[in-house]
C-alpha positions in Angstrom: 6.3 -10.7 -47.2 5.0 -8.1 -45.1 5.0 -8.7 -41.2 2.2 -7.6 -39.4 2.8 -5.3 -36.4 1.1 -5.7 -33.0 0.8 -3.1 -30.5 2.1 -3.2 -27.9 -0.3 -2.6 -24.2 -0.7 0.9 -23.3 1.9 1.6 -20.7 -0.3 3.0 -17.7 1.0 6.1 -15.9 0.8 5.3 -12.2 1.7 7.8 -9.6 3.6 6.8 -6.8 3.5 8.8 -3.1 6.9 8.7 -1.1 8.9 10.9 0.6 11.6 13.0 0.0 14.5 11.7 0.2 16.5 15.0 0.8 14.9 14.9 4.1 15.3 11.6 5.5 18.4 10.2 7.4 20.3 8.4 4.6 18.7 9.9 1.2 20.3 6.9 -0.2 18.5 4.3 1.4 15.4 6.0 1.1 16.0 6.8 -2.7 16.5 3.1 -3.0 13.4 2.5 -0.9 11.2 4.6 -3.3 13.1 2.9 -6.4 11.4 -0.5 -5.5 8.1 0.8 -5.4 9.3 2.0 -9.1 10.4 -1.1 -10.7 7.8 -3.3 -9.3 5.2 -1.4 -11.4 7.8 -1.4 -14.4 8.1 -4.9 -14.3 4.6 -5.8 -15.1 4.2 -2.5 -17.6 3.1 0.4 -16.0 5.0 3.6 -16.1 6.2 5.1 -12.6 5.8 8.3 -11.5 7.1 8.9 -7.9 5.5 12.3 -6.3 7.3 13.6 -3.0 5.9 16.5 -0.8 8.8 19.5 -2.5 6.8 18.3 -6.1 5.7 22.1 -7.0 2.2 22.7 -7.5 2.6 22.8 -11.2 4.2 18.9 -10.7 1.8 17.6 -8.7 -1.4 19.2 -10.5 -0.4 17.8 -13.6 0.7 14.3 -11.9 -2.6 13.5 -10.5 -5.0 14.7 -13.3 -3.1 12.1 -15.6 -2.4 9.4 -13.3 -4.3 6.1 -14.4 -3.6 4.9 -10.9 -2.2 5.7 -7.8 0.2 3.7 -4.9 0.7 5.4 -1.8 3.5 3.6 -0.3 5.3 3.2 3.2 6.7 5.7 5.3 6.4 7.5 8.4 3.5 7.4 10.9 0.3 9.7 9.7 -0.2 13.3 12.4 -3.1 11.8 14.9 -4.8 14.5 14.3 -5.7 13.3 11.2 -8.1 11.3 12.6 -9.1 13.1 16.0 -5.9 11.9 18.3 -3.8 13.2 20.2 -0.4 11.6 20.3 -0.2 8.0 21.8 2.6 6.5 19.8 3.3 8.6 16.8 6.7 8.4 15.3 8.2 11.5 13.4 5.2 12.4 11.4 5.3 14.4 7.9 2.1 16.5 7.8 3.4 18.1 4.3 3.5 13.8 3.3 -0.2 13.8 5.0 -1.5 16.8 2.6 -0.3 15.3 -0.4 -1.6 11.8 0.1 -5.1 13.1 0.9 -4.9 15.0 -2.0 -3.9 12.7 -4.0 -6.4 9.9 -2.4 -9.4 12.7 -3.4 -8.3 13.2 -6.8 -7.9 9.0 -7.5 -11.5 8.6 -6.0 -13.3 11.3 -7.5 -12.4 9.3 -10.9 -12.2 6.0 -9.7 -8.6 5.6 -10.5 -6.7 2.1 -9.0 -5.2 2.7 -5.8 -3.3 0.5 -3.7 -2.2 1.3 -0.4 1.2 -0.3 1.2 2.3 -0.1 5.0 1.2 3.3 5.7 -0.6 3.4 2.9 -3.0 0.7 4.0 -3.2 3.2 7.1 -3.6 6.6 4.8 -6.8 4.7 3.0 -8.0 3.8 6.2 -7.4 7.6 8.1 -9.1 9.0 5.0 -12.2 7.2 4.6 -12.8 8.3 8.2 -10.9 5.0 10.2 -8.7 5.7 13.0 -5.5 3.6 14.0 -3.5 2.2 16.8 -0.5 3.8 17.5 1.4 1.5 18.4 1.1 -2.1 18.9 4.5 -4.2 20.4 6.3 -7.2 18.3 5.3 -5.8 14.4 8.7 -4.2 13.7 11.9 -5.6 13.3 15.0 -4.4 12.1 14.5 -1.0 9.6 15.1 -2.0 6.2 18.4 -2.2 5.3 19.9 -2.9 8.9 19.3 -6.4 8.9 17.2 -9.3 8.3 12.7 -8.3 8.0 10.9 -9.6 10.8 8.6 -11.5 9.2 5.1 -13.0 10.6 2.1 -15.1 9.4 -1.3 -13.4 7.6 -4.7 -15.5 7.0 -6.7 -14.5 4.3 -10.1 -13.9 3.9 -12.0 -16.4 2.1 -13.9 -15.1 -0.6 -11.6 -11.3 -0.8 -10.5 -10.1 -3.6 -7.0 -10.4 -2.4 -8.0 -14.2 -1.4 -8.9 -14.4 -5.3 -5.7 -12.8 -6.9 -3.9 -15.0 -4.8 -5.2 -17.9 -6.6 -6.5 -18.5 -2.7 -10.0 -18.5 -3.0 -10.8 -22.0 -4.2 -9.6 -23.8 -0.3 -13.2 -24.8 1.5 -14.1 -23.3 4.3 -14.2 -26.4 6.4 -10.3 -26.0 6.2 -7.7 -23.8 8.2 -7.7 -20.4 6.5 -4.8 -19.6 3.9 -1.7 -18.2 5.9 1.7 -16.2 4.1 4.3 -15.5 6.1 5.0 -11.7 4.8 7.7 -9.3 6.1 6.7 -7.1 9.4 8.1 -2.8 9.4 5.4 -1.2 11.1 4.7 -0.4 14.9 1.4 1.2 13.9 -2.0 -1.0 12.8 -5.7 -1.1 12.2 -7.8 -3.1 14.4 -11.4 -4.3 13.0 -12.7 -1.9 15.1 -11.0 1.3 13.8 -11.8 0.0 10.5 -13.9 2.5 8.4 -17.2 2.6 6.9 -17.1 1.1 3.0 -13.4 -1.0 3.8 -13.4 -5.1 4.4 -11.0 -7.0 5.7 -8.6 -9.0 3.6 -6.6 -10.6 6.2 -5.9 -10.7 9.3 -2.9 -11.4 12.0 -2.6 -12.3 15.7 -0.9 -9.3 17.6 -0.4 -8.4 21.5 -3.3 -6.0 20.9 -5.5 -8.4 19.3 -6.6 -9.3 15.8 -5.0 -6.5 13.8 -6.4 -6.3 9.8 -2.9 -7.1 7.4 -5.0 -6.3 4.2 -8.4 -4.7 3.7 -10.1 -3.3 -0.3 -13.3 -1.5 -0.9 -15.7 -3.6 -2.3 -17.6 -0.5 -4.3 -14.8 0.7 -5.8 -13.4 -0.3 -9.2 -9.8 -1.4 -7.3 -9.0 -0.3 -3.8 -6.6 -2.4 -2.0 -4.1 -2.4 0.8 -1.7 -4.3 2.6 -0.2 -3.5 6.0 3.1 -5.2 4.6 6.2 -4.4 1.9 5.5 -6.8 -1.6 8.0 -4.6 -3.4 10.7 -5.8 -1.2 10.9 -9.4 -2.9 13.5 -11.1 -0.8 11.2 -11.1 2.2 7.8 -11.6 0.4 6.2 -14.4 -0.5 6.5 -15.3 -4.6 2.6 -15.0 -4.3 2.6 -11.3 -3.8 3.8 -10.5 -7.2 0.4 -11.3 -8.7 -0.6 -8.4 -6.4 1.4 -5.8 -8.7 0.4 -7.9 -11.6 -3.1 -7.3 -10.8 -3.0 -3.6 -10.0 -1.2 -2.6 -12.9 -3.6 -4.2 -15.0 -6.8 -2.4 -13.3 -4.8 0.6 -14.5 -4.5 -0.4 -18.0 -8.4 -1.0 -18.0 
């Protein structure tokens, strides 16, 4: 008897913003680092593309008009001037990284691609939709990856996000104490409320010597915009719950 063949899901191709590893301080570590980003869109069927700042023109042309969605993932600190700053804080910025991110940021919205936004990514989305950032806020960075355990801290959801919602959060009543993760901690820069920009809404929030400081925002009018101020791709200091996030992304792509 003849079997019947089902296709398999179309494999999206996601493009994936990082930086070059030839010019970091241990282009191992930071190979691996960008490898993570890679195999957490592999494991729930998307097909990784990771674009640096040395990708030729020809490279990252052809990446970005065939991307299905876009991640732009952690790094170092965004130039202030990028959003009307002097320096305050910054650490070691990578204009070249800057240029290709907004680049890449105009081409995904111009054709409402997916894009989420981790660590400085949440902050790129936020610096390119006309949001500014603090440049430094005390307590939110531990140990660099790979030199020892993440510092780790607690979030509180929004109720009623679309994060809150993926999270399978969305359903505890108001009345009750918001929904809190405890979710790894590598950055010294943030966005407060107040340098949020026009069009983003929070998605959670966390206590900070500076204040409330937003751990997650997404843009309610597009078709998937979302970012988190902290690493899900590194799983052995993320909550189980985070996975969904990838799950969720990579599907938007699919659509």
């Amino acid at each position: 008897m003849e079997q019947s063949s089902v296709a398999e899901p179309a494999r999206p191709r996601i493009v994936i913003t990082v930086s070059d590893p030839a010019e970091q301080p241990s282009p191992s570590l930071a190979a691996a680092k960008n490898e993570l980003y890679a195999a957490a869109v592999r494991r729930h069927g998307g097909s990784p593309l990771l674009l640096n700042p040395s990708a030729g023109d020809a490279e990252r042309d052809a990446a970005l008009a065939t991307m299905d969605g876009l991640v732009l993932a952690g790094g170092a600190d965004l130039h202030p001037s990028r959003y009307g700053q002097g320096d305050t804080g910054t650490r070691h910025p990578e204009p070249h990284r800057d240029a290709l991110e907004a680049e890449s940021w105009a081409m995904a919205a111009a054709h409402d691609r997916p894009v989420l936004g981790i660590c400085r990514g949440l902050q790129a989305i936020n610096v390119f939709s006309g949001g500014t950032l603090l440049q430094h806020v005390d307590a939110h960075a531990g140990p660099a990856y790979g030199h020892g355990p993440a510092l780790q801290h607690p979030i509180r959801l929004v109720a009623g996000s679309r994060l809150a919602r993926i999270l399978d959060a969305a359903a505890v009543p108001a009345a009750e104490a918001p929904v809190e993760l405890t979710v790894n901690s590598y950055h010294h820069q943030a966005v407060r409320p107040g340098d949020l920009a026009t069009g983003l809404r929070p998605a959670a929030l966390a206590d900070s010597p500076a204040g409330p400081l937003v751990e997650a925002f997404e843009a309610p009018d597009r078709r998937f915009v979302l970012a988190v101020q902290c690493h899900p791709e590194r799983t052995e200091s993320s909550p189980p719950e985070l996975e969904r996030l990838w799950a969720e992304f990579v599907s938007a792509c699919r659509a």
